[in-house]
C-alpha positions in Angstrom: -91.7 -184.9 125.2 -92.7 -181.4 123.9 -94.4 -180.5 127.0 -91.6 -181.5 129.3 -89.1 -179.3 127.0 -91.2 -176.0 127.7 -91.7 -176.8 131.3 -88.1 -177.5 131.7 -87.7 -173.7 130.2 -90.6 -172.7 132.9 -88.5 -173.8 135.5 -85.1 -172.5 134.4 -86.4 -169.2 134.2 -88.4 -168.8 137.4 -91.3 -167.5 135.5 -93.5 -168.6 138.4 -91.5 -166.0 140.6 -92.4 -163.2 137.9 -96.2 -164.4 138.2 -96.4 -166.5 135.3 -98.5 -169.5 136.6 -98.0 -173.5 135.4 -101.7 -173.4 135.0 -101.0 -170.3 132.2 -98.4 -172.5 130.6 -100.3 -175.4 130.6 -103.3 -173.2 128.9 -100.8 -171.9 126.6 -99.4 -175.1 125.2 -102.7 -176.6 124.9 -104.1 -173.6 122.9 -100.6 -173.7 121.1 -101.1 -177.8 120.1 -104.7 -177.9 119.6 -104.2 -175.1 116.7 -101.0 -176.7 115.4 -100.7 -180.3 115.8 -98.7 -181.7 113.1 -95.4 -183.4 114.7 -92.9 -181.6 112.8 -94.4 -178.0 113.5 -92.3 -178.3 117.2 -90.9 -175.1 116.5 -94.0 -173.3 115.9 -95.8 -174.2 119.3 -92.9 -173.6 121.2 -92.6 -170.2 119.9 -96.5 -169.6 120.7 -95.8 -170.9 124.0 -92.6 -168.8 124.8 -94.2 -165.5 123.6 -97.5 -165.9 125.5 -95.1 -166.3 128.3 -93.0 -163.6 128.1 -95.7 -161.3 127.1 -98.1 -162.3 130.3 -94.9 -162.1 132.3 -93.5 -158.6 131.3 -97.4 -157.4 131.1 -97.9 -158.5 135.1 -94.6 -157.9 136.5 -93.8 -154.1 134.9 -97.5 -152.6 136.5 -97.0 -149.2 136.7 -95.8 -147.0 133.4 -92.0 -145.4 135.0 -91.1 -149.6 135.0 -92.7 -150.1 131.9 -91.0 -147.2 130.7 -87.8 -148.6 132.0 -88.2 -152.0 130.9 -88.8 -150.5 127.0 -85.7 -148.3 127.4 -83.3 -151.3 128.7 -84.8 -153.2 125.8 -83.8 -151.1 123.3 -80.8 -150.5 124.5 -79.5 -154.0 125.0 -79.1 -156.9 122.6 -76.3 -159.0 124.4 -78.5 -161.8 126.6 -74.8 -163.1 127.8 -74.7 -160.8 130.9 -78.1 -161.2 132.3 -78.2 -164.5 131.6 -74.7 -164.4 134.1 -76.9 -162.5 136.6 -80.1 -164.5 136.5 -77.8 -167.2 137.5 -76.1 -165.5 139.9 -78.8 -163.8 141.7 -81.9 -165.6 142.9 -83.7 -162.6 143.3 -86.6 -161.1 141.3 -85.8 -158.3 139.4 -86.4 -157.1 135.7 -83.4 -157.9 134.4 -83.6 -161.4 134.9 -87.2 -160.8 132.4 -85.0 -158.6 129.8 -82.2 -161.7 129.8 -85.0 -164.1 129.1 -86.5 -162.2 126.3 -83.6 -161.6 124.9 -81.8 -165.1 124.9 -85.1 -166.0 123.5 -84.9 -163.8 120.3 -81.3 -164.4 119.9 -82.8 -168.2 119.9 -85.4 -168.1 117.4 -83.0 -165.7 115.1 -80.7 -168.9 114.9 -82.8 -171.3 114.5 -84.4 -168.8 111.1 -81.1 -168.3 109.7 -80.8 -172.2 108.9 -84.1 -171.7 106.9 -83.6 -168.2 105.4 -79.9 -168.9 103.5 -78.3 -166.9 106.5 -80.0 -163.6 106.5 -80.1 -161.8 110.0 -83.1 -161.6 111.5 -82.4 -160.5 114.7 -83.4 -157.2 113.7 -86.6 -157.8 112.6 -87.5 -159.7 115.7 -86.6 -156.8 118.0 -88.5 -154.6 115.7 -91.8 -156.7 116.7 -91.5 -156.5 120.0 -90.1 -152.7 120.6 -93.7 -152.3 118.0 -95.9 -154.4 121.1 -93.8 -152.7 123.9 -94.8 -149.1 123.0 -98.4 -150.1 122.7 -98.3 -151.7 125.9 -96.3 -148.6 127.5 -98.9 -146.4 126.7 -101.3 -147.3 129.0 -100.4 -151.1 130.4 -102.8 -152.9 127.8 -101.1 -155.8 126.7 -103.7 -157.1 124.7 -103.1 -154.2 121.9 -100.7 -155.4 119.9 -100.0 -158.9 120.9 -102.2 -160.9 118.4 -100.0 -159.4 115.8 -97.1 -160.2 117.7 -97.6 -163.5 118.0 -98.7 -164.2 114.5 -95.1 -162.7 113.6 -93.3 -164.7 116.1 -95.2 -167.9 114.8 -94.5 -167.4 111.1 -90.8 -166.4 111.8 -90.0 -170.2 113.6 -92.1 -171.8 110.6 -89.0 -170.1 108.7 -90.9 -167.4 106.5 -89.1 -164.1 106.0 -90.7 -160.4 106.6 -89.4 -158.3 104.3 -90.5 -154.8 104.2 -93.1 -155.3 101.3 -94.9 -157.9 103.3 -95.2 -155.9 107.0 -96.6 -152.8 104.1 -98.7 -155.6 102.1 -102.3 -154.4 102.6 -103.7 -158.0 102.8 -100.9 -157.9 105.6 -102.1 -155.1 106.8 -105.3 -155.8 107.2 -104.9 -159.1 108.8 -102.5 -157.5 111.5 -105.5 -154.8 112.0 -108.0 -157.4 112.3 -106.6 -159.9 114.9 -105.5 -157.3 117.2 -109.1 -155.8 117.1 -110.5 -159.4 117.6 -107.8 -160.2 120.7 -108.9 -157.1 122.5 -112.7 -157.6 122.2 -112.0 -160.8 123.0 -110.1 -159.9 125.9 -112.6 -157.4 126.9 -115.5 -159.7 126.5 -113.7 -162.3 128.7 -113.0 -159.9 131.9 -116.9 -158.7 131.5 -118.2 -162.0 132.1 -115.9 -162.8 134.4 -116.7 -160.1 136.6 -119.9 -159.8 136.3 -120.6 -163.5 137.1 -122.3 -164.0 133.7 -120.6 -167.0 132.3 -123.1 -169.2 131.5 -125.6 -166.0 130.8 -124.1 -164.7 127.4 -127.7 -162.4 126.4 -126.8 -160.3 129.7 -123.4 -159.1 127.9 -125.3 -157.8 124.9 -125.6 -154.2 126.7 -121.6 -153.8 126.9 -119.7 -151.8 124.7 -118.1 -154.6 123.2 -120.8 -156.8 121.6 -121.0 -160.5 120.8 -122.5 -159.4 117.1 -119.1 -157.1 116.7 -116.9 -159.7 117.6 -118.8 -162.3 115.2 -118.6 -159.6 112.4 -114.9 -159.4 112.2 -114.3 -162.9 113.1 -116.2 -163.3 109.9 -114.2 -160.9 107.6 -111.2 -162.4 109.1 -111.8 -165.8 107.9 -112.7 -164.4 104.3 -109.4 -163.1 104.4 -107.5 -166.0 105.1 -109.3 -168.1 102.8 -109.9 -165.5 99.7 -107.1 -166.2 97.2 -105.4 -164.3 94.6 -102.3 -164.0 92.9 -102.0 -160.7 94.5 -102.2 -162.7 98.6 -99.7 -163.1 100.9 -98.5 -166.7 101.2 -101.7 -168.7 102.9 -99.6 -170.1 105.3 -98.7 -167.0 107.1 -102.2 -166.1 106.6 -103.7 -169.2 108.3 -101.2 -168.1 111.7 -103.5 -165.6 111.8 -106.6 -167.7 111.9 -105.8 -170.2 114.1 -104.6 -167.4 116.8 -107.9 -166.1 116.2 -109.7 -169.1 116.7 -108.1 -170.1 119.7 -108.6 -166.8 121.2 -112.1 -167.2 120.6 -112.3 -170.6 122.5 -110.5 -169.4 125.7 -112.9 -166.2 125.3 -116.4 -168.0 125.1 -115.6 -170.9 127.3 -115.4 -171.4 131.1 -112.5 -172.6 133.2 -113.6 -175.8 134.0 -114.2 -176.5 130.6 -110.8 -175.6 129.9 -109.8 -177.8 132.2 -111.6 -180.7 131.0 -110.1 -180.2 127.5 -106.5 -180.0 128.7 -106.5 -182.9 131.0 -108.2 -184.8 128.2 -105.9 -183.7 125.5 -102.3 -183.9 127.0 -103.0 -186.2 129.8 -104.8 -188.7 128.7 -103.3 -191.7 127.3 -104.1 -192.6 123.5 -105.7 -196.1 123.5 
């Protein structure tokens, strides 16, 4: 079963020691199957799963800028999971390396699996490149929210086996879509921790004084969509394009509904048995 595979992975990398709760796995997966169900699209979901992960993780554990700092430097630096893979194993203990072996057995991972669908082209690099691109945004100031929309979208369309060449990162459909999602996850984002902490859950006319506003949020939802489904010779492939809508989309749902309806929808999706 899908869901015990990336539990198993939960487990083997002590993610819960880094912060990472089940409950934020189990939210993950769910948001990660409810957008892409279809059976053979495993490698997609997983990917959405893993990157959430690894992104919540390194976000929570790496608080203060000299260890995000750190963390970024060690990253770049390092391509070779082998060895902290050897000390994850050997050592119990939290520490950051164990997170920076994790990451990068997982890119070395998903690069392998891409070169069976990409005629053997390398990829590796490109996949580093996406995440040193998320890393500096989130060094800046510990916001992980800027940037990882567009992160996850590449990580996504990479397992599906498309290739990024440099004319699509630079495509301005491309461009614009990347733009887009990461202004809708951090609204989002935003919106979400306002009505969390100011208790107003169920009261969504007592956010409209924030600086972020539902009518902003709606408005580039919107132009998103018309993005995805406008078509032209001159568009991106609509696959890629529809990544970005269904991240999109399930970051909308997780924004505007409460925990215990989140909940409900996961216990009835994965848990309940199919008559």
């Amino acid at each position: 079963m899908e869901l015990d595979t990336i539990q198993r992975w939960y487990e083997e990398c002590n993610l819960g020691e880094f912060g990472f709760s089940k409950r934020a796995l189990l939210l993950a997966y769910f948001l990660a199957a409810a957008s892409i169900y279809e059976p053979e699209r495993s490698r997609e979901r997983l990917a959405w799963v893993k990157t959430t992960a690894l992104v919540e993780t390194i976000a929570s554990y790496f608080d203060k800028e000299e260890m995000r700092r750190a963390f970024l430097n060690e990253f770049a630096e390092n391509n070779n999971p082998r060895d902290y893979i050897i000390r994850r194993k050997s050592n119990t203990k939290k520490n950051g390396e164990a997170i920076l072996g994790i990451l990068l057995e997982f890119l070395k991972h998903l690069s392998l699996e891409a070169i069976a669908d990409q005629d053997g082209q390398e990829i590796i690099h490109d996949l580093r490149q996406a995440w040193e691109k998320w890393l500096l945004e989130w060094c800046s100031d510990g916001d992980r929210q800027k940037g990882e929309a567009e992160l996850l979208a590449h990580m996504i369309n990479v397992a599906a086996g498309h290739s990024f060449s440099q004319e699509l990162l630079s495509h301005p459909q491309y461009k614009r879509l990347s733009g887009l999602i990461n202004k809708v996850c951090y609204k989002l984002s935003s919106y979400k921790k306002d009505k969390v902490d100011n208790n107003c859950s169920h009261n969504i006319t007592a956010y409209a004084n924030y600086y972020v506003t539902t009518p902003e949020i709606e408005s580039e939802m919107r132009e998103l969509v018309q993005l995805v489904l406008h078509n032209s010779k001159d568009d991106i492939q609509s696959d890629i394009k529809q990544t970005f809508l269904a991240i999109a989309k399930s970051l909308y749902y997780a924004a505007y509904c409460d925990h215990g309806t989140i909940n409900f929808h996961i216990a009835k999706v994965l848990f309940d048995r199919v008559v």
